[in-house]
SENUTOR-681207 format. One record per residue: residue number from 1; residue in one letter; chain; x, y, z of N, C-alpha, C in turn. Coordinates in pm, 1 decimal. Example, Ala and Ser with C-alpha at 12.3 -4.5 7.8 and 13.67 -1.06 7.14 Angstrom:
2
+------+------+-------+----------+----------+----------+----------+----------+----------+----------+----------+----------+
! titi ! domi ! margu !     n.xx !     n.yy !     n.zz !    ca.xx !    ca.yy !    ca.zz !     c.xx !     c.yy !     c.zz !
+------+------+-------+----------+----------+----------+----------+----------+----------+----------+----------+----------+
!    1 !    A !     A !   1319.0 !   -569.0 !    780.0 !   1230.0 !   -450.0 !    780.0 !   1320.0 !   -330.0 !    780.0 !
!    2 !    S !     A !   1285.0 !   -225.0 !    708.0 !   1367.0 !   -106.0 !    714.0 !   1290.0 !      3.0 !    787.0 !
+------+------+-------+----------+----------+----------+----------+----------+----------+----------+----------+----------+
This chain:
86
+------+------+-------+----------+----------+----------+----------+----------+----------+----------+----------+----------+
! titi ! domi ! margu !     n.xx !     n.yy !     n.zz !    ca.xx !    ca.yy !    ca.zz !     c.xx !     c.yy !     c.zz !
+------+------+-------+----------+----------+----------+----------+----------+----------+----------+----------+----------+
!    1 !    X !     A !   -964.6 !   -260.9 !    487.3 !  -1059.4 !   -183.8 !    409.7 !  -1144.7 !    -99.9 !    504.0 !
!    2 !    X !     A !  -1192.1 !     27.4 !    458.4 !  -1284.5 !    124.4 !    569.2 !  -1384.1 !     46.4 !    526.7 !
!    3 !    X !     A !  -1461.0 !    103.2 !    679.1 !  -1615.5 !     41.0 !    670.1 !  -1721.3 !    164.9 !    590.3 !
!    4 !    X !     A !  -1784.9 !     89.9 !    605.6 !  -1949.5 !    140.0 !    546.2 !  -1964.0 !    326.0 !    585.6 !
!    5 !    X !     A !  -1936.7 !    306.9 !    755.5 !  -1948.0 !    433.0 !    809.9 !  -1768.7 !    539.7 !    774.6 !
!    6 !    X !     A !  -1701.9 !    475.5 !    708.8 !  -1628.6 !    542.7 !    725.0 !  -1593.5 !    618.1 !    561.8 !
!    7 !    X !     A !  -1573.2 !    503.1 !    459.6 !  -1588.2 !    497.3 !    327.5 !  -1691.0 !    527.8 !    231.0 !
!    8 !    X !     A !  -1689.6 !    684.8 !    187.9 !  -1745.2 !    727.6 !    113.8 !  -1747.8 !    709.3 !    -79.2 !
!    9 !    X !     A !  -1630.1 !    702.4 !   -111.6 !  -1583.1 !    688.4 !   -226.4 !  -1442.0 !    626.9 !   -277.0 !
!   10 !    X !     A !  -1413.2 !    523.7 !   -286.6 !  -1288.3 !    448.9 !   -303.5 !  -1261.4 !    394.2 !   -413.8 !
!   11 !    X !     A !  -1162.5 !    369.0 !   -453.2 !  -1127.1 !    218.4 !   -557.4 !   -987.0 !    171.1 !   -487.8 !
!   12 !    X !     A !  -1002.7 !     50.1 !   -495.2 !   -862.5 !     -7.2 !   -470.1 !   -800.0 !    -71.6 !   -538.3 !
!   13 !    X !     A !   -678.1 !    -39.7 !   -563.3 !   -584.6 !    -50.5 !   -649.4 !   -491.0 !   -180.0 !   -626.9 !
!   14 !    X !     A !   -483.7 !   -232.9 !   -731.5 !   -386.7 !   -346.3 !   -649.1 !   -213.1 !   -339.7 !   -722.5 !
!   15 !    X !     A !   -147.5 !   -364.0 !   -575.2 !     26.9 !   -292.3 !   -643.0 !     90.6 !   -427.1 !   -627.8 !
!   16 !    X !     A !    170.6 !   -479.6 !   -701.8 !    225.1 !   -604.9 !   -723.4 !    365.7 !   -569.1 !   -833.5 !
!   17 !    X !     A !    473.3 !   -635.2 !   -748.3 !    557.0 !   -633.3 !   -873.4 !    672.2 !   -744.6 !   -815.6 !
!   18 !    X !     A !    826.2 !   -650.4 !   -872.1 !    937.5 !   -691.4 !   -822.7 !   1050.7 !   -643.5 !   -788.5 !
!   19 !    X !     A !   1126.1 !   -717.7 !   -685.7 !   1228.7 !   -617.2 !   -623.9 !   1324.7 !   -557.7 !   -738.5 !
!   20 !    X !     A !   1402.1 !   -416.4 !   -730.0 !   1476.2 !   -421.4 !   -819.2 !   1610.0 !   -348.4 !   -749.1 !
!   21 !    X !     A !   1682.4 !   -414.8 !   -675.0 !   1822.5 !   -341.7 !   -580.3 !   1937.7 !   -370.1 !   -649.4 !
!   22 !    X !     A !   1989.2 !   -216.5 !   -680.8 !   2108.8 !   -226.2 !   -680.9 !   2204.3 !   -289.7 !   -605.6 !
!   23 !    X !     A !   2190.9 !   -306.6 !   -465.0 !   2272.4 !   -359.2 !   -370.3 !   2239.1 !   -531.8 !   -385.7 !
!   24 !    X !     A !   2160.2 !   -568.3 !   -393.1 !   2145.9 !   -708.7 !   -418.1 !   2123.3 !   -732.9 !   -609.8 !
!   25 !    X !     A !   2227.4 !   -830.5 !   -584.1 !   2182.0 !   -874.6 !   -784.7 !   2089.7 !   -964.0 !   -807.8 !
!   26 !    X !     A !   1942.2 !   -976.3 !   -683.6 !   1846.6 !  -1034.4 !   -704.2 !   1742.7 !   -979.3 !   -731.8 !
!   27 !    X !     A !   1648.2 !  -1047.5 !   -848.9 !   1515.6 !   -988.9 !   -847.2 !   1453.2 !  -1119.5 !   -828.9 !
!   28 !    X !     A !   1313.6 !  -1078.8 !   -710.2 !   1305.0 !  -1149.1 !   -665.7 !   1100.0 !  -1074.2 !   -656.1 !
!   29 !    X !     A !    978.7 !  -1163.4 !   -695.7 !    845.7 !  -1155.9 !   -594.2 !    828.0 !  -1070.2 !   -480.2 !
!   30 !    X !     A !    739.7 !   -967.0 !   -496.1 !    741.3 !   -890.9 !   -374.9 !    620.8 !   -915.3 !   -300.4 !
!   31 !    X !     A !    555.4 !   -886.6 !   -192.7 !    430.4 !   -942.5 !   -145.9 !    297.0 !   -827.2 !   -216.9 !
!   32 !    X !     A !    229.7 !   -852.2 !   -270.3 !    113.8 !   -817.2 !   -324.7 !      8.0 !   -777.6 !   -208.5 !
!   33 !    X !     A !    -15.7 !   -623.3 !   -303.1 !   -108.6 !   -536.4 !   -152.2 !   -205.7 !   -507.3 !   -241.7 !
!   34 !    X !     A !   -311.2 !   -428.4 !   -197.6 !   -417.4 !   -316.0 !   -211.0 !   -389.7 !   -211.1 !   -157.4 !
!   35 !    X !     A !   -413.8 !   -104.0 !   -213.2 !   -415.0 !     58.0 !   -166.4 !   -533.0 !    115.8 !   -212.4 !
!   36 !    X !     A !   -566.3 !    256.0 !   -168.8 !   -655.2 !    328.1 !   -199.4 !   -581.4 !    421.3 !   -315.0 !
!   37 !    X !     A !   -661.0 !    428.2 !   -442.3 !   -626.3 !    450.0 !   -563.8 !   -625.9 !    689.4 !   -495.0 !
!   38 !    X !     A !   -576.7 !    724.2 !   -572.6 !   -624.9 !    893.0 !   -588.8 !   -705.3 !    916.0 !   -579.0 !
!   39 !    X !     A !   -787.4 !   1020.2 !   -514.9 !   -947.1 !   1066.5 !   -519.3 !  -1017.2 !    999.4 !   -445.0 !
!   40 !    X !     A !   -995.6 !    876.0 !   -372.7 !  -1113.3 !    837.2 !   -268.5 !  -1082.1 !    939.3 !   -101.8 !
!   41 !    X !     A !  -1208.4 !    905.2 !   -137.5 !  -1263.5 !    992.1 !    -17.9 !  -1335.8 !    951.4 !    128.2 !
!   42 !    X !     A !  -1284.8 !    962.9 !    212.2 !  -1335.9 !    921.8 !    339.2 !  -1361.5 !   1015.8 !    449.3 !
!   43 !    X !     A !  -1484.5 !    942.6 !    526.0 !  -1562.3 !   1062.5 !    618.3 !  -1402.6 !   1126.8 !    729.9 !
!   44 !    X !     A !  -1333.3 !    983.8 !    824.6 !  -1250.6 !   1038.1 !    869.3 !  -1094.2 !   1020.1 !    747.4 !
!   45 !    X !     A !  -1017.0 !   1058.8 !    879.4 !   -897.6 !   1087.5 !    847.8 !   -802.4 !    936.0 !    813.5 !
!   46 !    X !     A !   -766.9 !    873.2 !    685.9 !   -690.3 !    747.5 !    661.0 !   -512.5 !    791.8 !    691.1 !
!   47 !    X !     A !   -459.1 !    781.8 !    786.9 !   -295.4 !    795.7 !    783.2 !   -233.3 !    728.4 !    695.7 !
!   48 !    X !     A !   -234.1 !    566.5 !    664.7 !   -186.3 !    475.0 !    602.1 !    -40.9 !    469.2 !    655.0 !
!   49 !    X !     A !     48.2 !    393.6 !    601.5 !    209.5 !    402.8 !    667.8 !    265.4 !    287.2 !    574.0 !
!   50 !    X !     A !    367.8 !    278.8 !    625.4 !    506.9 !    235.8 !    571.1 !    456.0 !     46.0 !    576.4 !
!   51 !    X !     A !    458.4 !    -63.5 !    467.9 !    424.7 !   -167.5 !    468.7 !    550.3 !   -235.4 !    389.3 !
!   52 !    X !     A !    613.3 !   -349.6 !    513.2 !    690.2 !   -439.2 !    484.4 !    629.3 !   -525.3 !    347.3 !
!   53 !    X !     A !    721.4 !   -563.0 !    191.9 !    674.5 !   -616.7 !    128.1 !    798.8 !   -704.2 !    112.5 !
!   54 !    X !     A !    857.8 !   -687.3 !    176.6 !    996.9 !   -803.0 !    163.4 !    938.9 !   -964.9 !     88.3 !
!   55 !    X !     A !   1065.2 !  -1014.9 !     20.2 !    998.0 !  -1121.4 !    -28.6 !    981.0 !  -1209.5 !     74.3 !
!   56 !    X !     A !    896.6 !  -1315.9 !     55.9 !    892.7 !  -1393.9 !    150.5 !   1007.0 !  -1511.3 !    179.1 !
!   57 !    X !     A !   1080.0 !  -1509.2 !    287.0 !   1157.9 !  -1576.8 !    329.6 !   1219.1 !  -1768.3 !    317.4 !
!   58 !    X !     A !   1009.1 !  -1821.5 !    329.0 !    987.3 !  -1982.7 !    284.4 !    997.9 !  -1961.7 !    128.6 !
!   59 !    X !     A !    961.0 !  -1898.6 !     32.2 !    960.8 !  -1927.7 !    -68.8 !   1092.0 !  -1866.0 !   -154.4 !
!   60 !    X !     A !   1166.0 !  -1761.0 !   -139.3 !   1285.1 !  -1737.9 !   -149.2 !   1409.4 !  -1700.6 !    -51.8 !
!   61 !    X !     A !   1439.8 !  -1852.4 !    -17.9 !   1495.6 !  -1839.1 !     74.5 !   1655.1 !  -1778.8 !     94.2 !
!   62 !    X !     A !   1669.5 !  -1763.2 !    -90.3 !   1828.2 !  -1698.4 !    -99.1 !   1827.1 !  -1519.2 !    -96.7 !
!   63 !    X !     A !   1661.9 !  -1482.5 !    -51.7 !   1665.9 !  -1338.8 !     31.0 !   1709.8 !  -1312.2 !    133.6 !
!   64 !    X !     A !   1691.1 !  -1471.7 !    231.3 !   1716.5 !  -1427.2 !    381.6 !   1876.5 !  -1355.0 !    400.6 !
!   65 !    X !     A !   1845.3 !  -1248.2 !    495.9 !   1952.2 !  -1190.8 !    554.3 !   1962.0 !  -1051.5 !    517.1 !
!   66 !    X !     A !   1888.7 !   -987.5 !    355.7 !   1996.4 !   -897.7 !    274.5 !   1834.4 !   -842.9 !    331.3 !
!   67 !    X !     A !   1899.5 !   -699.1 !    252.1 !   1765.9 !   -560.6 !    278.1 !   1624.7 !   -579.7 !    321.1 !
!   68 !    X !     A !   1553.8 !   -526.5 !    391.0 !   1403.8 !   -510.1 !    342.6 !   1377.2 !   -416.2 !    237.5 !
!   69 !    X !     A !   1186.9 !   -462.0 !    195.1 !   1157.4 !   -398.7 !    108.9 !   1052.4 !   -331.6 !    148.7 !
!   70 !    X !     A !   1019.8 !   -153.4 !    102.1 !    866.4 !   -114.8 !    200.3 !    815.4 !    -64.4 !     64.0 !
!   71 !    X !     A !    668.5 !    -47.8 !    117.6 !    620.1 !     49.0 !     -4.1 !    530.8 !    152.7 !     83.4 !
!   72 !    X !     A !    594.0 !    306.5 !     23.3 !    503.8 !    368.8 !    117.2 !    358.6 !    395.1 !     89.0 !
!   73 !    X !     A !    294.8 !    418.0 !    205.1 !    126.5 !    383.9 !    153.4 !    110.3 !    513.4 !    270.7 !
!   74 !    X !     A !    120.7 !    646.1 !    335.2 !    116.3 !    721.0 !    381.2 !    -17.1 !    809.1 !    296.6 !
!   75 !    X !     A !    -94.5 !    838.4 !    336.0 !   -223.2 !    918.2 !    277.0 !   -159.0 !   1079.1 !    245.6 !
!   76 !    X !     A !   -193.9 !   1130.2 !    125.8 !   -202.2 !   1295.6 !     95.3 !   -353.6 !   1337.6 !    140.4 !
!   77 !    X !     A !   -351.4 !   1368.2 !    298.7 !   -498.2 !   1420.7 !    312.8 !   -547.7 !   1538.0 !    294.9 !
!   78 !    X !     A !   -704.4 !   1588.9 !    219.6 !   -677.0 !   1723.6 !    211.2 !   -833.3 !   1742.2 !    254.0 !
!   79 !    X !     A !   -866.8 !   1785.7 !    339.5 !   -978.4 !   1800.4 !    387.0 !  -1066.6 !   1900.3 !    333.5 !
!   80 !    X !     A !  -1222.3 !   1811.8 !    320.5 !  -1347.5 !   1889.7 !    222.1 !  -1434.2 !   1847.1 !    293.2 !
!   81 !    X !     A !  -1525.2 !   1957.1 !    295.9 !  -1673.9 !   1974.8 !    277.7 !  -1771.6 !   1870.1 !    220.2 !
!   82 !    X !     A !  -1848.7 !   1768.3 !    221.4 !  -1948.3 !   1724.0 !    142.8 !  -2052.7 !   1674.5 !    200.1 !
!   83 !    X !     A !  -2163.8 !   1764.6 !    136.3 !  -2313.0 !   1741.6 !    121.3 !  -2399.3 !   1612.7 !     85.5 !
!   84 !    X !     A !  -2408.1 !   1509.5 !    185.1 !  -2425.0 !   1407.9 !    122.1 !  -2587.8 !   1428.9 !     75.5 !
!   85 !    X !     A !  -2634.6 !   1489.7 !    102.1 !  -2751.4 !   1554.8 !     32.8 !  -2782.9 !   1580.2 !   -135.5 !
!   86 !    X !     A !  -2688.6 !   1604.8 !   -159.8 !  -2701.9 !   1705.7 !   -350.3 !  -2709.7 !   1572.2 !   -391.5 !
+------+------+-------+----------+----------+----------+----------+----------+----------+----------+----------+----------+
């Protein structure tokens, strides 16, 4: 999570679901994240990136071996102006 000095306006979103691969005929628990929802806004620049959500291995262990799973979390940054003044 940004800090105080960095985080101007946020919500976080929470993304949770399940795998759904054609290549594997398993559906299977994916690991449960937070992201920054549309429209938050921060003083600097958030990159975000690519996050392993593969299922977990101890608890389904008839995943091990086959695909990973990512979810991309890469930021659309578009840089503004704001007056923390008004």
């Amino acid at each position: 999570m940004p800090t105080k000095e960095t985080a101007i306006a946020f919500n976080p979103i929470l993304r949770k679901g399940w795998t759904g691969s054609l290549s594997v005929g398993l559906q299977r628990k994916r690991h449960t994240m937070y992201m920054f929802s549309e429209g938050s806004v921060f003083r600097n620049k958030l990159n975000g990136g690519l996050v392993d959500i593969t299922p977990d291995k101890i608890i389904t262990p008839e995943w091990n071996g086959l695909h990973s799973v990512y979810r991309y979390g890469y930021g659309f940054s578009v840089p503004i102006k704001i007056d923390l003044n008004d």
